[in-house]
C-alpha positions in Angstrom: -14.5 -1.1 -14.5 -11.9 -2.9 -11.8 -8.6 -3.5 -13.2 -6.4 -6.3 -11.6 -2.8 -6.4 -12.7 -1.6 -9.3 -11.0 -2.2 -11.5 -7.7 0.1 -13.5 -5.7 1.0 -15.4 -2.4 3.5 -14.1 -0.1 5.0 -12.8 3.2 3.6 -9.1 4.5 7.2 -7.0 4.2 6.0 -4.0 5.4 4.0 -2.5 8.6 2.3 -3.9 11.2 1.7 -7.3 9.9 5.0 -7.8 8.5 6.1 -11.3 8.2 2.4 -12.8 8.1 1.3 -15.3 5.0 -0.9 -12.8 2.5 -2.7 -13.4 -0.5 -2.0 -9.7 -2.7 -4.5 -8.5 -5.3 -2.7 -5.8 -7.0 -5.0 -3.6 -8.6 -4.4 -1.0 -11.4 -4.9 2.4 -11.9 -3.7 5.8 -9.3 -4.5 9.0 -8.6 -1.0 9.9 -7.6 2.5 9.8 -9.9 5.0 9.9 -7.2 7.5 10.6 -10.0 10.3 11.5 -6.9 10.4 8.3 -5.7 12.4 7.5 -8.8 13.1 6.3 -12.3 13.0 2.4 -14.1 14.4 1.4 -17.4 11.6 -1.3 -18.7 11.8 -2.1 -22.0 14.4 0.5 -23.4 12.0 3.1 -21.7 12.7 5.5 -18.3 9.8 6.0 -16.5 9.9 7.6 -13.7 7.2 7.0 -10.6 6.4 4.4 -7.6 8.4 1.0 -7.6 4.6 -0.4 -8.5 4.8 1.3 -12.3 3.0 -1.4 -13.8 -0.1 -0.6 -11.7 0.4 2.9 -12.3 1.2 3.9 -15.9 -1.5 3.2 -17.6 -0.2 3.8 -20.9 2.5 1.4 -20.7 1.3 -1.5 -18.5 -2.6 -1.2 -19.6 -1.8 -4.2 -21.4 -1.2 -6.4 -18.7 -4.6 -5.2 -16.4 -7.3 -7.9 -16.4 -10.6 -6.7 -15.9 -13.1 -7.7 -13.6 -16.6 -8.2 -14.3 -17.7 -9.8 -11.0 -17.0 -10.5 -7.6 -16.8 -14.1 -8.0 -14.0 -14.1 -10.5 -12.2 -12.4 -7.7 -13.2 -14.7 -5.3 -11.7 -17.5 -7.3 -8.6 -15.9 -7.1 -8.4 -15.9 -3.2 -9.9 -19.6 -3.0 -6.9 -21.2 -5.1 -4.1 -19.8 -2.7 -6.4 -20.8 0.1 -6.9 -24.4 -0.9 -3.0 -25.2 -0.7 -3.2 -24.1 3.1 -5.0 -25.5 5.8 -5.3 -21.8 7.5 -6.6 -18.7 6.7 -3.7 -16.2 5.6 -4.1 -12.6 5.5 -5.5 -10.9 2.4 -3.6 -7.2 0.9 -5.5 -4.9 -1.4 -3.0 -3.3 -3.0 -2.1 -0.9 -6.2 -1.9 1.5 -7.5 -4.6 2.8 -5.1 -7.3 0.3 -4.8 -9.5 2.9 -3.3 -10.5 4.3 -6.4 -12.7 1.1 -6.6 -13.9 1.6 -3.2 -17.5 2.4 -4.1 -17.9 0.0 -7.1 -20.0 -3.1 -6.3 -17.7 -6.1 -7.4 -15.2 -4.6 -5.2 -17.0 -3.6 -1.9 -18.8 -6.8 -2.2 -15.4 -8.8 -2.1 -14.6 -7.0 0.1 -17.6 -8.2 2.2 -17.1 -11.8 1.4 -13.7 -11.9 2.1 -14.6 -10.5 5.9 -17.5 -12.7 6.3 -14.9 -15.7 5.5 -12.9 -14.7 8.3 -10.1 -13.4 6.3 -8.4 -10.5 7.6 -7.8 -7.6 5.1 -5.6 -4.7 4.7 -5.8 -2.2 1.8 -2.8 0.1 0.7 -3.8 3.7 0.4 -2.1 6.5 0.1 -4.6 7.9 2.4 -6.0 10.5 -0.2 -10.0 8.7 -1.1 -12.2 7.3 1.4 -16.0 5.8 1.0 -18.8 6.6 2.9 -18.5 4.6 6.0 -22.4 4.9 6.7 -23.0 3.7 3.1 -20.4 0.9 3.5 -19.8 0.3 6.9 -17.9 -3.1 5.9 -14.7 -1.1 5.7 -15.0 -0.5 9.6 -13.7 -4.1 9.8 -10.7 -3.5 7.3 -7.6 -2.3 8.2 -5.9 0.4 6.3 -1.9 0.9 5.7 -1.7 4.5 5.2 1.0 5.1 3.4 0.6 9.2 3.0 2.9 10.6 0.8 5.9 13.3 1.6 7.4 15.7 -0.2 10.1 13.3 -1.5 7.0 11.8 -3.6 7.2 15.0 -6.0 3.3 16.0 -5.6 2.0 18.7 -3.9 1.2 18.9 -0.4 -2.6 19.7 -1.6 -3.2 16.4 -3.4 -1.0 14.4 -1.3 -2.5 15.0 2.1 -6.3 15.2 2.9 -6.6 15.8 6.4 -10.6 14.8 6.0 -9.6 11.7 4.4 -6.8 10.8 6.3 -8.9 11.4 9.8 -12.0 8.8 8.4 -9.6 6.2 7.3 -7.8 6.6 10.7 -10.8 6.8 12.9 -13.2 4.5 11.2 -10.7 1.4 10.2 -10.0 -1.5 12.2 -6.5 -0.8 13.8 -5.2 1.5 10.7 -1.8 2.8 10.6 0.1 4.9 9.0 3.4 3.9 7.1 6.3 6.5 5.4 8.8 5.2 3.1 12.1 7.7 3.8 15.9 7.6 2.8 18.8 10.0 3.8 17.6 13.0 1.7 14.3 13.0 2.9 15.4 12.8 6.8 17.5 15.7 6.1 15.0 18.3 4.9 13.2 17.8 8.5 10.7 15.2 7.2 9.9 14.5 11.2 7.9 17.8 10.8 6.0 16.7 8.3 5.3 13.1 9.7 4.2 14.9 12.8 1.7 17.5 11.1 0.3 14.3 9.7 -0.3 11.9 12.8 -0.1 14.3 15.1 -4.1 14.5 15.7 -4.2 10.7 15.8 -3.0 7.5 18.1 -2.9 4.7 15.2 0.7 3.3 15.1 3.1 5.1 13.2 5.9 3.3 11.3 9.2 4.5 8.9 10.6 2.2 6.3 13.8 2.5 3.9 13.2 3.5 0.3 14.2 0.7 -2.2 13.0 -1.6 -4.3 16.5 -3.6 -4.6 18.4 -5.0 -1.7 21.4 -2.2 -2.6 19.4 0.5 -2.2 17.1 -0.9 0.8 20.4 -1.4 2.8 22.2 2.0 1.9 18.9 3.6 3.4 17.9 1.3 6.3 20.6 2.5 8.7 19.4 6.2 8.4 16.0 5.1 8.9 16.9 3.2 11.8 18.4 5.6 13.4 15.4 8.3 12.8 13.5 5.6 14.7 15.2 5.9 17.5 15.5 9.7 17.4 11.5 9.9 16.5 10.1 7.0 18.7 8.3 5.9 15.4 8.0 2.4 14.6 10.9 0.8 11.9 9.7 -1.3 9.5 12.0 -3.0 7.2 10.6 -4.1 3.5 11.1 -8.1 3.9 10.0 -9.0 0.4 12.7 -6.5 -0.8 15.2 -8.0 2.1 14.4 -11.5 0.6 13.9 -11.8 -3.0 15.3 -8.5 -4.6 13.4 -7.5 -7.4 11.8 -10.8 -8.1 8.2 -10.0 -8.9 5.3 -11.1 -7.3 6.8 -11.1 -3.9 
């Protein structure tokens, strides 16, 4: 069963195609916790994880997921953000980790359908699950934003990064690339290393943006990050939904 948590029409804030018009399909459901990146008081309750806990905690949030029977309900969803442009924007598969769906029908053959209507797509991964490219060689045409986790995420190297994985999804995508989400303590504990033992066998783009999901704590970390740019040669990537609306969902 496919899970969608929420959709919505925006700018890309982060990576390569930052600042282009996106439709976002937020899907539910991980296979990660990433309970370093943080804690949120929602409802009276701290829960700790990725500033996407709603897709995530499944206890919590379930509530809110919508699920997805067939393609075309999905389909529908693109189509009314579409109709209010005269151009084709950009679509994000998001999470959670949308890859978990990457094998099931409805979603490959969106997937499909959304490439054959000349949309272009990116899907969010944390870089950890990858299909069959000979069984569904339609993700050849996607591009993937691989967001691999670091240490600051709290899980262990071992389920955080999958060489194998990571390697297909580099190799096999349409202009992939990798993106890190840092702040000061993580530059300190020589997270360079680790970014490098990641990339290092590949050439896809790399790019370094500043932890937050507020403006206060995006700017307190976006100088450091700068600056490890320009030590590191990497690629800075600032979070412009973050930069622009705050915490206002659905941006």
């Amino acid at each position: 069963m496919i899970y969608l948590v929420e959709h919505f029409f925006s700018i890309q804030g982060e990576g390569r195609y930052s600042g282009v018009p996106s439709i976002f399909l937020r899907f539910g459901g991980c296979n990660l916790r990433c309970r370093g990146f943080g804690a949120y008081e929602i409802g009276g309750e701290r829960i700790a994880g990725c500033d996407t806990i709603r897709a995530v905690h499944t206890k919590r949030f379930k509530h809110m997921w919508k699920s997805v029977d067939d393609e075309g309900a999905l389909q529908s969803v693109v189509m009314q953000y579409v109709d209010r442009v005269a151009y084709r924007p950009d679509i994000i598969l998001t999470g959670g980790e949308p890859m978990i769906y990457a094998e099931d029908p409805i979603f490959y053959e969106t997937v499909v359908w959304m490439l054959e209507h000349g949309f272009r797509v990116t899907i969010e991964t944390n870089a950890t699950l990858a299909p069959p490219f000979e069984a569904y060689p339609a993700y050849r045409d996607v591009t993937f934003a691989m967001a691999v986790k670091l240490s600051n995420s709290g899980e262990p190297k071992a389920k955080r990064v999958v060489p194998g994985i990571i390697r297909r999804l580099a190799e096999e995508g349409n202009d992939s690339f990798f993106k890190f989400t840092l702040d000061s303590t993580s530059i300190e504990k020589e997270v360079e290393r680790e970014i490098r033992e990641i990339c290092e066998p590949f050439e896809n783009e790399i790019y370094c943006m500043p932890l937050g999901d507020n403006v206060r704590q995006l700017q307190a970390n976006a100088p450091v990050v700068a600056e490890f740019c320009l030590r590191s040669g990497y690629r800075y990537s600032d979070r412009l939904h973050v930069r622009l609306w705050n915490r206002e969902e659905k941006r």
